[in-house]
KEKE-3310 file (N, C-alpha, C; in steps of 0.2 Angstrom, whole numbers, plus 5000, padded with zeros to 4 digits):
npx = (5004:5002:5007:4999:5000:5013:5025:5030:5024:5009:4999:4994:4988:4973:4958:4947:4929:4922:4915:4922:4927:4929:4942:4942:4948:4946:4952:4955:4951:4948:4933:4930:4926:4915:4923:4937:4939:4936:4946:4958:4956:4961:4971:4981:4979:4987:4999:5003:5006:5015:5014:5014:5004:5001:5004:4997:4985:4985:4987:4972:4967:4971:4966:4952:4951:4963:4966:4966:4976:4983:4983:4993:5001:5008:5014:5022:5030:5035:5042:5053:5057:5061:5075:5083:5092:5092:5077:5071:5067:5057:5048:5046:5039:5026:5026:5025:5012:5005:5004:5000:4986:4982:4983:4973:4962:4959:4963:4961:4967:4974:4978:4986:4999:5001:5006:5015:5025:5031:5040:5046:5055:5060:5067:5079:5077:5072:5070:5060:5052:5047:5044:5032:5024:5020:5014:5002:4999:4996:4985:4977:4977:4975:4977:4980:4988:4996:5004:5010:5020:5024:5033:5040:5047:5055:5063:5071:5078:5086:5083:5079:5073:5063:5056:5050:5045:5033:5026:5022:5015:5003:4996:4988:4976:4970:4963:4958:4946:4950:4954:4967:4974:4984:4994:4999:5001:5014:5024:5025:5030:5043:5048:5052:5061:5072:5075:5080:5071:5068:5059:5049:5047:5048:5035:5025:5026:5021:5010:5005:5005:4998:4986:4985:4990:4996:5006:5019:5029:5029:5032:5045:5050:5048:5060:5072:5073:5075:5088:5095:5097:5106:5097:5095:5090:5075:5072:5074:5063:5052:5052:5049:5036:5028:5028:5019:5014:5023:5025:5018:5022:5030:5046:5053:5048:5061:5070:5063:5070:5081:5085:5080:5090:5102:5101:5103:5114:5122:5116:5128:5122:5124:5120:5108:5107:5114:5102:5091:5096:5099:5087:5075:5083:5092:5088:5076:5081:5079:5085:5084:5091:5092)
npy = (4994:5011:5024:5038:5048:5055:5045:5052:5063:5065:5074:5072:5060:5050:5057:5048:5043:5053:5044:5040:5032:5033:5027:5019:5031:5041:5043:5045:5034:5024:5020:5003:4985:4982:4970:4972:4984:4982:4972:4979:4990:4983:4977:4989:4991:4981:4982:4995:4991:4983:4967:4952:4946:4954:4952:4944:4948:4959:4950:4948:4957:4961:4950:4952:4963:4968:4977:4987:5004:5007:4997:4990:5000:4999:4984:4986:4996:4989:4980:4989:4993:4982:4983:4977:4971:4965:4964:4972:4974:4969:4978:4986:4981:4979:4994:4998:4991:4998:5010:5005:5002:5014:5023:5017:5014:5026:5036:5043:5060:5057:5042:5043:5053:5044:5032:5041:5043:5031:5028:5037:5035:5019:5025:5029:5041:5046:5056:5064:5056:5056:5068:5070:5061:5070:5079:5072:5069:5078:5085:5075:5073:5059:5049:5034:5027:5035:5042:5032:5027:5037:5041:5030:5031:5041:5038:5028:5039:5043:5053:5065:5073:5078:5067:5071:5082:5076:5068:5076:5088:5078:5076:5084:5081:5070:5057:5047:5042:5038:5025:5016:5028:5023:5020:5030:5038:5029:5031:5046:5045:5037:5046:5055:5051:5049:5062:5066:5070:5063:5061:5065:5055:5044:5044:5047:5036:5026:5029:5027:5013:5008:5013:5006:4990:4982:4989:4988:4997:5008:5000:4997:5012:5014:5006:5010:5022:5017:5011:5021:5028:5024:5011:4998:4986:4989:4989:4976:4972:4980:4975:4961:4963:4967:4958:4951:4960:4960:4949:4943:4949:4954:4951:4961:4957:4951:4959:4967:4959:4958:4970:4969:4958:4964:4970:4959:4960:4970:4972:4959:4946:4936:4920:4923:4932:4926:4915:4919:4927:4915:4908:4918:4928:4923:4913:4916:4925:4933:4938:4954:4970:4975)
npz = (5000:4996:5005:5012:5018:5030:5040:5050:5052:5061:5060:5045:5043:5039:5044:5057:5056:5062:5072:5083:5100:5118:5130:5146:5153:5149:5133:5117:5106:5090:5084:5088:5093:5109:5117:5110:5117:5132:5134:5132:5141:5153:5152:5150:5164:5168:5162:5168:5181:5179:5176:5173:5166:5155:5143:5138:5139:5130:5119:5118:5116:5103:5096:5096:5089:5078:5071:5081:5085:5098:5102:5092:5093:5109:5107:5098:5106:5117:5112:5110:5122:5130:5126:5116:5103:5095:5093:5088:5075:5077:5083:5073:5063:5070:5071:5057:5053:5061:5054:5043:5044:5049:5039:5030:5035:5045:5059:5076:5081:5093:5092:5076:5083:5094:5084:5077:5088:5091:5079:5081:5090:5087:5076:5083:5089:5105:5111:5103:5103:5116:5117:5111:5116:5128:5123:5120:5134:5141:5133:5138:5154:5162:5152:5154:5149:5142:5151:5155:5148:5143:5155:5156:5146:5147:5158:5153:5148:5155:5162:5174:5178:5172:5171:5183:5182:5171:5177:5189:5180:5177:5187:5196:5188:5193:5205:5218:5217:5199:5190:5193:5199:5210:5205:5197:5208:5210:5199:5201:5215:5211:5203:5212:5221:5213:5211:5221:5234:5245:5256:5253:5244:5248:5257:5247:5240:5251:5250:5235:5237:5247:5242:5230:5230:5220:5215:5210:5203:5213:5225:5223:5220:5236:5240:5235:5239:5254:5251:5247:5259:5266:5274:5277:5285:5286:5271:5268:5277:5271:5258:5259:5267:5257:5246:5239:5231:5219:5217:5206:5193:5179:5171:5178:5192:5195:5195:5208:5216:5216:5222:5234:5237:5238:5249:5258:5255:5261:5275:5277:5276:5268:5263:5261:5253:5241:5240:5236:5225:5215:5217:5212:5205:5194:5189:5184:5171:5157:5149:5147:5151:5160)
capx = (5000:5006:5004:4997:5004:5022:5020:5031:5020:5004:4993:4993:4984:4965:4955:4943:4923:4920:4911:4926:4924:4933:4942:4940:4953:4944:4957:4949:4952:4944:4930:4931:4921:4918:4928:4942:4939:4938:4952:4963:4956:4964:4978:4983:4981:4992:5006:5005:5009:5022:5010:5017:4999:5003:5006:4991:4980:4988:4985:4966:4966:4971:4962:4947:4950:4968:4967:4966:4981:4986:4989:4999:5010:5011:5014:5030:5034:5035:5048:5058:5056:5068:5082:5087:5093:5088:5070:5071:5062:5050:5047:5045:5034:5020:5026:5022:5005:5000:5005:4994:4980:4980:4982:4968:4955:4959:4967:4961:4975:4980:4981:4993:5003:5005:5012:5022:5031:5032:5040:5053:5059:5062:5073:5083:5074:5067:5066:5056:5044:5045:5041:5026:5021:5020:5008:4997:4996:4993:4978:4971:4980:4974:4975:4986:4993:5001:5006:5016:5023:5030:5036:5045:5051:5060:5066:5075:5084:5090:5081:5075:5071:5059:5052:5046:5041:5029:5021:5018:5008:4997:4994:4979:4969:4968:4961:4956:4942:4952:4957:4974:4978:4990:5000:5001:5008:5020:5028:5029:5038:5049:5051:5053:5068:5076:5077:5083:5066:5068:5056:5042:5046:5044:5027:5021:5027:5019:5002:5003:5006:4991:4977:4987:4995:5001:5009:5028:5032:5028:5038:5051:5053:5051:5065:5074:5074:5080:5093:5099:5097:5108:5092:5097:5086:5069:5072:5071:5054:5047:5050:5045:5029:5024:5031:5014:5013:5028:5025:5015:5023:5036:5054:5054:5051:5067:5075:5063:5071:5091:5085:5081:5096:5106:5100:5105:5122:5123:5120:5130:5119:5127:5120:5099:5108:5114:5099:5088:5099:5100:5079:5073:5085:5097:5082:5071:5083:5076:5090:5083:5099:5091)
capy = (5000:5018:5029:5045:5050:5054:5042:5053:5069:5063:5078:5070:5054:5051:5057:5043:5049:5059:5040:5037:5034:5034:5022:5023:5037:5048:5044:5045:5027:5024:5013:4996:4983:4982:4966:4973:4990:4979:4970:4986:4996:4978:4977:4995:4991:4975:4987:5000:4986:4977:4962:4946:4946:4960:4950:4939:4955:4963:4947:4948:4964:4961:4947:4954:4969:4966:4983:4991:5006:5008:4991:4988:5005:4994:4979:4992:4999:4984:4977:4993:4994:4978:4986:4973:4974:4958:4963:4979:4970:4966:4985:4988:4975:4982:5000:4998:4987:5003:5017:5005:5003:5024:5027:5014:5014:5033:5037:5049:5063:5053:5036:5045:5055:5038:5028:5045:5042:5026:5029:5042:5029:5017:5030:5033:5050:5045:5064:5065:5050:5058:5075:5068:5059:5075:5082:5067:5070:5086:5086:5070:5070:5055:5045:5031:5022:5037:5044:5026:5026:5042:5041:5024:5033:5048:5036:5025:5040:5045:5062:5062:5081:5076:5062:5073:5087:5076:5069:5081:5090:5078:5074:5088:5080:5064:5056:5041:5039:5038:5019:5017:5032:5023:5017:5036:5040:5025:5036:5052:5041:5036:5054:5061:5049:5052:5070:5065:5072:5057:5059:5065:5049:5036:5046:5046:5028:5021:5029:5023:5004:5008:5012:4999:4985:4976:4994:4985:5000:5010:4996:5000:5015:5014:5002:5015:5029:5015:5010:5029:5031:5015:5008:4992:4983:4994:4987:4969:4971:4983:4971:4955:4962:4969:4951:4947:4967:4960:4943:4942:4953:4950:4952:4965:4954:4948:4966:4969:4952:4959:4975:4963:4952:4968:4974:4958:4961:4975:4966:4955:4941:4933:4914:4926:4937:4923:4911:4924:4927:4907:4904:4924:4933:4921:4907:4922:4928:4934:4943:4959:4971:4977)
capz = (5000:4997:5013:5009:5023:5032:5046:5058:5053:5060:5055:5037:5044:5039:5052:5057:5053:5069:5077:5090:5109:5123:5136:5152:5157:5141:5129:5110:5101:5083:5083:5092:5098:5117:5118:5113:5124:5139:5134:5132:5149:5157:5149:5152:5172:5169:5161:5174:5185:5177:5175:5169:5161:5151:5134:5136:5138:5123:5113:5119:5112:5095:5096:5096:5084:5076:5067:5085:5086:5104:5105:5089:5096:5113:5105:5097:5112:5120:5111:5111:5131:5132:5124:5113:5097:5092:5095:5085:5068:5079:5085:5066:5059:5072:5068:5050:5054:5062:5050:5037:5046:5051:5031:5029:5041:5047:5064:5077:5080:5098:5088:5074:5086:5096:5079:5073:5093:5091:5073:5081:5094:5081:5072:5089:5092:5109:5115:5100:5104:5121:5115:5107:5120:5132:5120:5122:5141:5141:5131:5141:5158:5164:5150:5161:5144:5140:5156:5160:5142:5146:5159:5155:5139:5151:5163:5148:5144:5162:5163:5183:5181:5165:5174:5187:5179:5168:5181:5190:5179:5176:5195:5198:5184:5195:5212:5222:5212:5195:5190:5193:5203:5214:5200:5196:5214:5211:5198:5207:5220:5209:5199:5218:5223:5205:5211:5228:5239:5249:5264:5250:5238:5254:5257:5242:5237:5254:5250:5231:5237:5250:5235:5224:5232:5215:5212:5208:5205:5221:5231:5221:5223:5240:5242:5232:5246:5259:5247:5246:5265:5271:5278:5273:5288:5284:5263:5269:5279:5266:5253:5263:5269:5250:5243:5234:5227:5216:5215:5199:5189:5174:5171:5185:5196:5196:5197:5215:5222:5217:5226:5242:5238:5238:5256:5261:5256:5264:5280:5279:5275:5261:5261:5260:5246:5234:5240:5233:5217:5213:5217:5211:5199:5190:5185:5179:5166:5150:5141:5149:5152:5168)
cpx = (5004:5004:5003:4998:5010:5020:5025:5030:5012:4998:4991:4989:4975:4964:4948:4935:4919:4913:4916:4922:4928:4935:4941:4945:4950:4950:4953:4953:4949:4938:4932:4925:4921:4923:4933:4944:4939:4944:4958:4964:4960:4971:4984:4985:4988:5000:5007:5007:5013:5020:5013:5012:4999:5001:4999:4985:4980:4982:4975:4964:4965:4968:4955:4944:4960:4970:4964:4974:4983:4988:4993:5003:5012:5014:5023:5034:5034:5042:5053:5059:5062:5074:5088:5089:5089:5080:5067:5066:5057:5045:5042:5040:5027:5020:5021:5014:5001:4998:4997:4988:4979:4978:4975:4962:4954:4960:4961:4967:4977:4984:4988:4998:5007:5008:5018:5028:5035:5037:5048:5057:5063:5068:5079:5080:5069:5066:5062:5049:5041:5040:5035:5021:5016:5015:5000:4992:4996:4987:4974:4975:4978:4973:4982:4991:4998:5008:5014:5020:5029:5034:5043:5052:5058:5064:5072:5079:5089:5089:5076:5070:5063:5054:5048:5040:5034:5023:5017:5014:5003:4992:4986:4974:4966:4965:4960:4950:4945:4958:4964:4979:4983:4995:5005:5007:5014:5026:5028:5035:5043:5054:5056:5061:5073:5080:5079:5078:5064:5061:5048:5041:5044:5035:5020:5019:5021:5013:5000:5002:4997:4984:4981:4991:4998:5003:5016:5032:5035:5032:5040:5055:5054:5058:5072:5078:5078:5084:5098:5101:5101:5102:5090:5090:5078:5069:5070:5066:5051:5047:5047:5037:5025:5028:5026:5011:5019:5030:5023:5019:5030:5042:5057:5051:5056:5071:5072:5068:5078:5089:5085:5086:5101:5106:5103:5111:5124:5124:5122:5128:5118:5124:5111:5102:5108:5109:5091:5090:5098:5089:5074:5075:5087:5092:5078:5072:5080:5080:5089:5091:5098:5091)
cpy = (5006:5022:5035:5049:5051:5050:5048:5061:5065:5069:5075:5064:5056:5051:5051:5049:5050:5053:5037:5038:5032:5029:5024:5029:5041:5049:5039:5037:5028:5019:5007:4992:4982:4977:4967:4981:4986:4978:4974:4990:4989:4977:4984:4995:4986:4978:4990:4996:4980:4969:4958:4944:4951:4959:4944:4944:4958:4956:4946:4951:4963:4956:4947:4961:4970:4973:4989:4995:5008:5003:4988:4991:5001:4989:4982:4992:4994:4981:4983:4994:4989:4979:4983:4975:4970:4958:4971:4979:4969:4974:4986:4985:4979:4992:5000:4994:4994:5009:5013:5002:5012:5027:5022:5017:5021:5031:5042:5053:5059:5048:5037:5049:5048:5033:5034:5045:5035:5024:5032:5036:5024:5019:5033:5040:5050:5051:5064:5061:5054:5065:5074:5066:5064:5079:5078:5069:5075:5087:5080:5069:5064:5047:5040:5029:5028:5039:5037:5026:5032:5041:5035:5028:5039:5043:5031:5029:5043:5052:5064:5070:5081:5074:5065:5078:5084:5072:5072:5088:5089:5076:5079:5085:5070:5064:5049:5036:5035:5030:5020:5021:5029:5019:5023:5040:5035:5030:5041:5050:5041:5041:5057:5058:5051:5056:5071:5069:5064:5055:5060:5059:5044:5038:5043:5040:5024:5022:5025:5015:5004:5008:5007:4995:4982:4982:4991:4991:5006:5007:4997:5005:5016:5012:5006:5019:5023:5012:5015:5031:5027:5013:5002:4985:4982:4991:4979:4969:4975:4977:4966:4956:4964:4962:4952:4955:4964:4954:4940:4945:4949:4950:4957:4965:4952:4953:4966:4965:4954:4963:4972:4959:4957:4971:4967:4957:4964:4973:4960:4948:4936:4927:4918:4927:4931:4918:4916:4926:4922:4908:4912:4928:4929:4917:4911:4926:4929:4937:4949:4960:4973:4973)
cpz = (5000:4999:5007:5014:5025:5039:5054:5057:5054:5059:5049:5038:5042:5044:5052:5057:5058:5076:5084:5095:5111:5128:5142:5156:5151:5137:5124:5107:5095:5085:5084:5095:5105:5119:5119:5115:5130:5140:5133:5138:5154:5158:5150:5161:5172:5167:5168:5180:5187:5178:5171:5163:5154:5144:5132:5136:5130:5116:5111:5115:5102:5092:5093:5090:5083:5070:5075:5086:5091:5105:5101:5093:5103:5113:5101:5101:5118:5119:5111:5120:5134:5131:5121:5107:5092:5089:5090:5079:5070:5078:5076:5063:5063:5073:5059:5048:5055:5056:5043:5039:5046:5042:5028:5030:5043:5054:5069:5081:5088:5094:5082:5078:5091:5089:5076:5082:5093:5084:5075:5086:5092:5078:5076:5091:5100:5114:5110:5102:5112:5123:5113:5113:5128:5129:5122:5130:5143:5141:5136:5147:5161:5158:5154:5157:5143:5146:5159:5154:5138:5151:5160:5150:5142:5154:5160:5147:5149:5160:5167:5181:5176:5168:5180:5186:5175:5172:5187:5188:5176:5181:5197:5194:5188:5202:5213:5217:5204:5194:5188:5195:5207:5209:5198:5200:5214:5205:5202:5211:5219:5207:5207:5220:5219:5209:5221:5234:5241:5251:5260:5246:5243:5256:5253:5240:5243:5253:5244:5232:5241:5245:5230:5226:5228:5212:5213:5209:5211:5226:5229:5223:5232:5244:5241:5237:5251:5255:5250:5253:5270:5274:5276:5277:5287:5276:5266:5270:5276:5259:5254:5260:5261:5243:5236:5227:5220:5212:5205:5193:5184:5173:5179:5190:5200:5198:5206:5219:5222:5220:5232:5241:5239:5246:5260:5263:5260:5272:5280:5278:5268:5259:5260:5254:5241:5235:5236:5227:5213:5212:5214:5206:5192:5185:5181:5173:5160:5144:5144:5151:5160:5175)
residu = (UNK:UNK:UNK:UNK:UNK:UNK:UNK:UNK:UNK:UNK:UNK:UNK:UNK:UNK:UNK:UNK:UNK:UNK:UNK:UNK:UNK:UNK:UNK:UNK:UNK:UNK:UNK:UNK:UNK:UNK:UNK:UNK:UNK:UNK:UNK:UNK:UNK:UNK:UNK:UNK:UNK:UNK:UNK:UNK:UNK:UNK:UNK:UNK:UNK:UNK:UNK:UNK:UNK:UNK:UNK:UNK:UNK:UNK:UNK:UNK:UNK:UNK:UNK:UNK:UNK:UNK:UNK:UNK:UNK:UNK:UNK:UNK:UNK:UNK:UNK:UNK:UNK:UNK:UNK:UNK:UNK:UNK:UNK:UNK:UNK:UNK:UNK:UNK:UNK:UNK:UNK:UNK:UNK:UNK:UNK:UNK:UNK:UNK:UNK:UNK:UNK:UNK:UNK:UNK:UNK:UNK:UNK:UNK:UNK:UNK:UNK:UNK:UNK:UNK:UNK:UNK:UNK:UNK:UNK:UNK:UNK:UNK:UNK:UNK:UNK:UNK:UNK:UNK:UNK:UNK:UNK:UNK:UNK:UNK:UNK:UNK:UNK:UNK:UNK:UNK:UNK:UNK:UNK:UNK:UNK:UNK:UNK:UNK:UNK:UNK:UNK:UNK:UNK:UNK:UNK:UNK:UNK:UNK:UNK:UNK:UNK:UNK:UNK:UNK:UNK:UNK:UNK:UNK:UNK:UNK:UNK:UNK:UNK:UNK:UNK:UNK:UNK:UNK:UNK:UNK:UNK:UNK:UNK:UNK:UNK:UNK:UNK:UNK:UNK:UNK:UNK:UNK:UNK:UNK:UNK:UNK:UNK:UNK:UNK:UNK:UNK:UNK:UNK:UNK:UNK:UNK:UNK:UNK:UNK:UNK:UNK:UNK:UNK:UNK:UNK:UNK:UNK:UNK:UNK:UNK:UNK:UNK:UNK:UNK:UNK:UNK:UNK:UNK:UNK:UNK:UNK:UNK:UNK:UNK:UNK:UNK:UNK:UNK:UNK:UNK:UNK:UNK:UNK:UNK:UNK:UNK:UNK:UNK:UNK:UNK:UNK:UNK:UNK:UNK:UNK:UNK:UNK:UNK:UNK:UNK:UNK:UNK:UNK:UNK:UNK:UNK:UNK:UNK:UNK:UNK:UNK:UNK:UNK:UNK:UNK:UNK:UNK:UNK:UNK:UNK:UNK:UNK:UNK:UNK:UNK:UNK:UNK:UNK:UNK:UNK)
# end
């Protein structure tokens, strides 16, 4: 097919004809059937919380509607999120799915602006994809996929001042009531430590875990802070007692369990640290470089 389009100007995309609706954070989609809207609002909680179900969500998805564009870009940025090289062909094949469904079917301007980021990343440009991405959650603070999609995409490039800034400002447009608010406070957490406001990241973090217990990342960070603080005793029974928050999740899993294997280095407890390395990290290897 010959785009009529540039896929990494998304203004140029057909606009789909004005029957879009919205998932449950008020982010525009194209037409879909509820199926795979369900399966996308599910699959978006399972990202934001580093869910080992993640890819069986996904496949739901496209399952259901396999010309759906949030979760081919997902299904993209997915494989660029590993940071293989290997996986990079992959990135591309569900790049290039998108772009010819967008020039098909028609886009709306979220959906092109999410394949033209997904487009620049690809290209190496990931301030650009992150650049793009900052527009997204501007216009729809709460949409969670972007918010965590950014926030991954600043965090990848080691840009703590970035990472805080973007979300906090999309923090006012949220609350308690808003699914998956404590995943939200689990970045902040994260952003806060980044930027070395400790006493506000452990706050933050222990409130995120409280309205989200399977917030992975929230325990994180907080591990984080007692990492930073020598508070090597406080990492072990923080991680413990938030064991099952962490449990389920996928490859970063294995990263929470080095974080506790490393606290037990600290004290001293050499035959915990590497029985936790051998039965937690070493067996769980994926290839991941993290």
């Amino acid at each position: 097919m010959v785009l009529t389009f540039d896929p990494r100007d998304p203004s140029g995309a057909p606009a789909v004809d004005g029957s879009e609706t919205r998932d449950g954070w008020g982010a525009e989609v194209s037409p879909t059937s509820p199926a795979a809207l369900e399966a996308w609002e599910r699959t978006v909680l399972s990202l934001s919380g580093h869910r080992a179900d993640t890819g069986a969500g996904l496949t739901d998805v496209l399952a259901a509607d396999p010309d759906f564009i949030p979760g081919l870009c997902l299904q993209g940025f997915a494989f660029l999120f590993k940071g293989r090289n290997d996986l990079r062909h992959r990135a591309r094949e569900a790049h290039a799915r998108a772009v010819r469904v967008a020039a098909s079917r028609g886009a709306t301007a979220r959906e092109a602006t999410l394949v033209a980021a997904l487009g620049d990343w690809i290209d190496d440009d990931m301030r650009g994809a992150s650049a793009r991405l900052e527009v997204l959650s501007a216009e729809t603070p709460t949409d969670l996929f972007v918010v965590k999609l950014e926030h991954g995409c600043l965090f990848m490039q080691g840009r703590p001042k970035a990472l805080r800034r973007a979300v906090e400002r999309v923090l006012p447009a949220w609350s308690a009531a808003t699914p998956g608010y404590g995943y939200v406070l689990g970045c902040h957490a994260f952003a806060l430590e980044e930027t070395y406001a400790f006493d506000e990241a452990e706050r933050v973090g222990r409130r995120a875990v409280a309205q989200e217990p399977r917030d992975a990342w929230g325990i994180h960070a907080v591990s984080h802070v007692m990492e930073m603080q020598d508070r090597a005793d406080d990492g072990v029974a923080w991680l413990r007692a938030h064991a099952a928050g962490y449990d389920g999740c996928n490859n970063f899993r294995a990263h929470v369990f080095w974080h506790r294997a490393l606290f037990h280095c600290e004290l001293d407890e050499h035959d915990e640290a590497l029985a936790l390395y051998d039965a937690e990290v070493h067996n769980a290897w994926t290839g991941d470089y993290r």
